[in-house]
N, C-alpha and C positions, 0 to 999 in steps of 0.2 A: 886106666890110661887108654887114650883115644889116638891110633894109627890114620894115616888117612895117606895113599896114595892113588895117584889123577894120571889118568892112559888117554889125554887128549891125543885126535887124531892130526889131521894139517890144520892148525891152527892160523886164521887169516881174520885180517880188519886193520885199520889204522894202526898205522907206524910200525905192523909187522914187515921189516926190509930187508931181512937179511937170513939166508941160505935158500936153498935150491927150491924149498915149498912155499917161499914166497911169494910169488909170480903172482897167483888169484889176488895178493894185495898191490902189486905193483900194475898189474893190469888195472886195477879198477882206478889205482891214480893217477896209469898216465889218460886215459878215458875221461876223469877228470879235469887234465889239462888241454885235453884236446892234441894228445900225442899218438906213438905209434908204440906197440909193445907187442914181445912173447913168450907167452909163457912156455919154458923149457922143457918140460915134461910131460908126458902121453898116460893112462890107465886112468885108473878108477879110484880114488882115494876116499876116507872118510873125512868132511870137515865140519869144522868148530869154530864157531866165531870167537874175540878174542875178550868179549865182553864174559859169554856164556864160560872161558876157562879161570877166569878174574875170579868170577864167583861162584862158581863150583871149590876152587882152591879156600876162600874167604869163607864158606861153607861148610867147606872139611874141617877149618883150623878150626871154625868155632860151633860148629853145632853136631861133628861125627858124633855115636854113643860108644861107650866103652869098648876096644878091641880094634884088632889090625882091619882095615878095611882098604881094598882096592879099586875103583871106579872106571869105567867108561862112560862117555860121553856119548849121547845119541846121536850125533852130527850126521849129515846130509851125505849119501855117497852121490860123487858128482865124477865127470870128466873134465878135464881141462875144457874141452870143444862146449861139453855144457855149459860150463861157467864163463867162457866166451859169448854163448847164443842168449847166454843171463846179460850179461854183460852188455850186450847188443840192444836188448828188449830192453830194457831201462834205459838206454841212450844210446839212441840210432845213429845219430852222428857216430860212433863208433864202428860202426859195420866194413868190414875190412883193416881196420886199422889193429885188430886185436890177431896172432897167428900163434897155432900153433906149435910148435915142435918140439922132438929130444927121446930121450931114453924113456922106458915104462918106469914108473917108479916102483919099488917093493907094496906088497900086499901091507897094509898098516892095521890088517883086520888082529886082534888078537884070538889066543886058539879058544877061551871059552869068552862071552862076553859078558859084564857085570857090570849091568846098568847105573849110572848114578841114582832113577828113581826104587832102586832099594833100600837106598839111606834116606833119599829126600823124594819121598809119593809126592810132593806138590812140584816137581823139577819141572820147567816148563823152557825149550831151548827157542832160539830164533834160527829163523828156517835161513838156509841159504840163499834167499833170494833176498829177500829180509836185510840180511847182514850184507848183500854185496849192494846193497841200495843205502844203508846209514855208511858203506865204508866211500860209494860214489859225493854222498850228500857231505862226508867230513871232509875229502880230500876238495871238494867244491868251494867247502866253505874257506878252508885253508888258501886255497888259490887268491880268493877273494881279499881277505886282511893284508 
C-alpha cells in the first residue's frame, strides 16, 4: 500500500484568491488589469506554482511505490519585493502600482527537507518567474474574453 503526503510551500498561479498568501496571485492579476495592488506580507517564503502542486499530488496518487512517503516541493525562495521587481520586469507598466506591506509571515521551511525528486528523479518544476509570467499571460487572457 502506497502513502503519499505533499508539504507544498505558498502555493500561487491562477485563481489562487483566497487567504493571506495569496497576494503573489492577486498581484499579478491586478497587473493584469492594469490596477493597483499589495501584497500584505514581508519575509522570505518558499513558492510553488499551482500547476507543479496539481501534479506532484496526481503523481503521488498514481505512481508513489509501496510505503508512507512525505514530499517537499522544490519551489523558488522569493520576497514579496522580489516577486514585485518579477512582476515589474514582465510588465513595466506596473512599476509603482505593485506595494508592499504587513506582518513577516512564519518560516514555512520544514525542519528536514524531502525532496519530491526522491520519488520522481525526472521532477522537473517551473521557476518563479516562469509561473508569475503564465499567471500574468492567463489573467490577460481572461480580461480579454
Amino acid at each position: 500500500m502506497a502513502s503519499f503526503g505533499l508539504r507544498p510551500h505558498v502555493v500561487y498561479g491562477p485563481e489562487r484568491e483566497q487567504g493571506l498568501t495569496a497576494a503573489p496571485s492577486l498581484a499579478a492579476r491586478a497587473v493584469a488589469e492594469g490596477r493597483t495592488c499589495e501584497i500584505n506580507y514581508t519575509g522570505t517564503a518558499g513558492y510553488d506554482y499551482v500547476e507543479d502542486v496539481a501534479l506532484a499530488l496526481v503523481r503521488g496518487a498514481l505512481e508513489s511505490p509501496p510505503g508512507a512517503h512525505v514530499v517537499d516541493l522544490p519551489g523558488d525562495e522569493a520576497t514579496p519585493e522580489a516577486i514585485r521587481d518579477m512582476l515589474v520586469a514582465l510588465e513595466p507598466s506596473a512599476a509603482g502600482r505593485i506595494t508592499v506591506n504587513g506582518p513577516a509571515i512564519p518560516s514555512n521551511a520544514p525542519p528536514e527537507r524531502r525532496l519530491i525528486q526522491r520519488l520522481f528523479p525526472d521532477w522537473e518544476r517551473v521557476s518563479l518567474r516562469v509561473g508569475l509570467a503564465r499567471t500574468l499571460e492567463f489573467y490577460g487572457w481572461v480580461k480579454q474574453s
